[in-house]
C-alpha positions, 0 to 999 in steps of 0.5 A: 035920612035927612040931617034933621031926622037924626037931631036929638030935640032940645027937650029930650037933650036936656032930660037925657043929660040929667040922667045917669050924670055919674057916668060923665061923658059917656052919655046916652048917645055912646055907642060903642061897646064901652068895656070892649074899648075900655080893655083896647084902651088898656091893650094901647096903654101898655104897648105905649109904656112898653115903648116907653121903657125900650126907648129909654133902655136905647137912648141909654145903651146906644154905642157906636158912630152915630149913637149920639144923634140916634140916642137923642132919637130914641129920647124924643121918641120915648117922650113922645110915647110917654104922651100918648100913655098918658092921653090913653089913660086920661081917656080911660078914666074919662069913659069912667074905665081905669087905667092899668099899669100893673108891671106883672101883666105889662108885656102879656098885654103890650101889642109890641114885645121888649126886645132889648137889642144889643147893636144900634143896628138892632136897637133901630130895627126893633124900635121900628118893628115895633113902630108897624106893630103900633100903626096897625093896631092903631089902624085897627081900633080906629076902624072897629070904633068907626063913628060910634066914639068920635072922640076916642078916634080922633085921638087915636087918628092924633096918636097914629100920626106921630106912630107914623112919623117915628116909623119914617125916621126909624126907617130913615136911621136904618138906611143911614147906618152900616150894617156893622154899627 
Protein backbone atom coordinates (compact mmCIF):
# COMPACT_ATOMS: atom_id res chain seq x y z
CA UNK A 1 0.00 0.00 0.00
CA UNK A 2 1.48 3.13 -0.98
CA UNK A 3 0.99 6.55 1.07
CA UNK A 4 -0.96 8.09 -1.91
CA UNK A 5 -3.62 5.01 -1.81
CA UNK A 6 -4.60 6.04 1.56
CA UNK A 7 -4.80 9.90 0.82
CA UNK A 8 -8.39 10.92 0.98
CA UNK A 9 -8.82 13.25 -2.42
CA UNK A 10 -9.56 17.05 -1.85
CA UNK A 11 -12.83 16.74 -3.58
CA UNK A 12 -14.00 14.06 -1.35
CA UNK A 13 -12.48 15.92 1.93
CA UNK A 14 -14.27 18.68 1.42
CA UNK A 15 -17.88 16.81 0.84
CA UNK A 16 -16.97 14.69 3.80
CA UNK A 17 -16.32 17.94 6.29
CA UNK A 18 -19.86 19.54 5.15
CA UNK A 19 -21.68 16.57 6.53
CA UNK A 20 -22.64 15.89 9.95
CA UNK A 21 -20.45 19.10 10.97
CA UNK A 22 -22.63 18.85 14.62
CA UNK A 23 -20.39 16.42 15.60
CA UNK A 24 -17.13 18.75 15.49
CA UNK A 25 -14.01 16.92 15.47
CA UNK A 26 -15.26 13.64 15.25
CA UNK A 27 -15.15 13.37 11.39
CA UNK A 28 -15.73 10.74 9.12
CA UNK A 29 -12.17 9.15 9.66
CA UNK A 30 -12.75 8.60 13.63
CA UNK A 31 -12.49 5.14 13.92
CA UNK A 32 -12.44 3.84 17.08
CA UNK A 33 -15.44 2.93 19.11
CA UNK A 34 -16.58 6.34 20.27
CA UNK A 35 -18.72 5.40 23.05
CA UNK A 36 -16.41 2.53 24.43
CA UNK A 37 -13.67 5.65 24.53
CA UNK A 38 -16.26 8.28 25.74
CA UNK A 39 -16.89 5.56 28.82
CA UNK A 40 -12.67 4.76 29.25
CA UNK A 41 -12.68 8.52 29.30
CA UNK A 42 -14.94 8.95 31.89
CA UNK A 43 -13.23 5.73 33.97
CA UNK A 44 -9.80 8.00 33.46
CA UNK A 45 -11.68 11.06 34.89
CA UNK A 46 -12.54 9.67 37.78
CA UNK A 47 -9.42 8.06 38.79
CA UNK A 48 -7.88 11.34 38.29
CA UNK A 49 -10.52 13.24 40.66
CA UNK A 50 -10.00 10.28 43.13
CA UNK A 51 -6.12 11.37 43.01
CA UNK A 52 -7.26 14.52 43.34
CA UNK A 53 -8.87 14.52 46.56
CA UNK A 54 -6.57 11.66 48.32
CA UNK A 55 -3.62 13.94 47.59
CA UNK A 56 -5.01 17.05 49.06
CA UNK A 57 -6.32 14.77 52.16
CA UNK A 58 -2.03 13.94 52.32
CA UNK A 59 -0.78 17.14 51.57
CA UNK A 60 -3.13 18.17 54.55
CA UNK A 61 -2.55 15.30 57.15
CA UNK A 62 0.86 14.98 56.36
CA UNK A 63 3.00 14.61 60.12
CA UNK A 64 6.08 13.79 60.86
CA UNK A 65 9.93 14.48 60.29
CA UNK A 66 9.91 15.33 56.65
CA UNK A 67 6.04 15.96 56.23
CA UNK A 68 6.66 19.47 55.11
CA UNK A 69 8.72 18.59 51.76
CA UNK A 70 6.60 15.46 51.47
CA UNK A 71 3.11 17.63 52.02
CA UNK A 72 4.41 20.17 49.45
CA UNK A 73 4.84 16.67 47.03
CA UNK A 74 1.64 15.64 47.51
CA UNK A 75 0.29 19.34 46.52
CA UNK A 76 2.02 19.37 43.37
CA UNK A 77 0.85 16.06 42.61
CA UNK A 78 -2.78 16.73 43.47
CA UNK A 79 -2.32 20.07 40.83
CA UNK A 80 -1.00 18.11 38.45
CA UNK A 81 -3.68 15.43 38.48
CA UNK A 82 -6.42 18.18 39.02
CA UNK A 83 -4.83 19.06 35.09
CA UNK A 84 -5.16 15.83 33.81
CA UNK A 85 -8.97 15.81 34.73
CA UNK A 86 -9.42 18.37 33.20
CA UNK A 87 -7.52 17.75 29.87
CA UNK A 88 -9.92 14.46 30.01
CA UNK A 89 -13.10 16.18 30.34
CA UNK A 90 -12.24 18.81 27.60
CA UNK A 91 -11.65 16.03 25.72
CA UNK A 92 -14.73 14.36 26.50
CA UNK A 93 -16.65 17.18 25.57
CA UNK A 94 -14.75 17.60 22.48
CA UNK A 95 -15.62 13.74 21.07
CA UNK A 96 -19.04 15.30 21.90
CA UNK A 97 -19.41 12.66 25.37
CA UNK A 98 -19.89 14.63 28.80
CA UNK A 99 -17.87 14.51 31.35
CA UNK A 100 -19.10 12.78 34.56
CA UNK A 101 -18.21 13.90 37.75
CA UNK A 102 -21.35 12.45 39.73
CA UNK A 103 -19.54 11.96 43.58
CA UNK A 104 -22.12 9.06 44.26
CA UNK A 105 -20.46 6.73 41.61
CA UNK A 106 -16.65 8.55 41.90
CA UNK A 107 -15.11 5.70 43.69
CA UNK A 108 -17.12 2.60 41.71
CA UNK A 109 -15.58 4.10 38.39
CA UNK A 110 -12.09 5.26 39.69
CA UNK A 111 -9.36 2.58 38.56
CA UNK A 112 -7.45 3.82 41.90
CA UNK A 113 -9.25 3.29 45.54
CA UNK A 114 -9.28 6.15 48.35
CA UNK A 115 -7.13 4.78 50.82
CA UNK A 116 -6.86 7.56 53.23
CA UNK A 117 -3.59 6.31 54.96
CA UNK A 118 -2.88 7.04 58.63
CA UNK A 119 1.25 7.27 58.48
CA UNK A 120 3.28 9.14 56.10
CA UNK A 121 4.79 5.94 55.38
CA UNK A 122 1.03 4.97 54.31
CA UNK A 123 0.18 8.20 52.70
CA UNK A 124 3.30 7.33 50.37
CA UNK A 125 2.60 3.94 49.61
CA UNK A 126 -1.00 4.32 48.75
CA UNK A 127 -0.39 7.41 46.60
CA UNK A 128 2.40 5.27 44.69
CA UNK A 129 -0.07 2.18 44.54
CA UNK A 130 -2.13 4.32 43.04
CA UNK A 131 0.19 5.80 40.75
CA UNK A 132 1.06 2.02 39.06
CA UNK A 133 -2.54 1.65 39.02
CA UNK A 134 -2.56 4.67 36.73
CA UNK A 135 0.30 3.96 34.45
CA UNK A 136 -1.10 0.51 33.58
CA UNK A 137 -4.33 1.71 32.92
CA UNK A 138 -2.98 4.51 30.80
CA UNK A 139 -1.05 1.76 29.32
CA UNK A 140 -3.62 0.21 28.70
CA UNK A 141 -6.17 2.55 26.75
CA UNK A 142 -3.14 3.96 24.81
CA UNK A 143 -2.87 0.30 23.09
CA UNK A 144 -6.73 -0.33 22.80
CA UNK A 145 -6.71 3.10 20.99
CA UNK A 146 -3.72 2.36 18.71
CA UNK A 147 -3.70 4.69 15.59
CA UNK A 148 -7.78 4.69 15.26
CA UNK A 149 -7.68 8.21 17.68
CA UNK A 150 -4.15 9.69 17.60
CA UNK A 151 -5.18 12.49 19.40
CA UNK A 152 -6.55 11.13 22.28
CA UNK A 153 -3.24 9.10 22.67
CA UNK A 154 -1.02 11.57 22.45
CA UNK A 155 -2.57 13.12 25.29
CA UNK A 156 -2.88 10.03 27.20
CA UNK A 157 1.02 9.39 26.10
CA UNK A 158 1.30 13.26 27.79
CA UNK A 159 -0.46 12.29 30.88
CA UNK A 160 1.17 9.09 31.21
CA UNK A 161 4.53 10.56 31.49
CA UNK A 162 3.68 12.77 34.24
CA UNK A 163 2.06 9.27 35.99
CA UNK A 164 5.51 8.00 35.63
CA UNK A 165 7.18 10.72 36.90
CA UNK A 166 4.87 11.05 40.49
CA UNK A 167 5.61 6.93 40.67
CA UNK A 168 9.38 7.71 40.51
CA UNK A 169 9.32 10.47 43.47
CA UNK A 170 6.77 8.50 45.15
CA UNK A 171 9.42 5.65 44.98
CA UNK A 172 12.14 7.85 45.76
CA UNK A 173 10.19 9.42 48.96
CA UNK A 174 9.46 5.71 50.26
CA UNK A 175 13.20 4.99 50.06
CA UNK A 176 14.06 8.22 52.03
CA UNK A 177 11.64 7.65 54.78
CA UNK A 178 12.10 5.42 58.19
CA UNK A 179 9.88 2.84 58.10
CA UNK A 180 8.41 4.32 61.62
CA UNK A 181 7.54 7.84 60.07
Amino acid sequence: MTAESVLTDVSTLRHQARQNIENGAVTAGYSADLPKVLSLLNEALATEIVCVLRYRRHHFMARGIQAKSTADEFLIHSNEEQGHADQLAARIVQLGGEPDFAPDSLSGRSHAQYVAGETLVDMITEDLVAERIAIDSYRGLIRYLGDQDPTTSQMLRGILAVEEKHADELADLLNDLPNQA
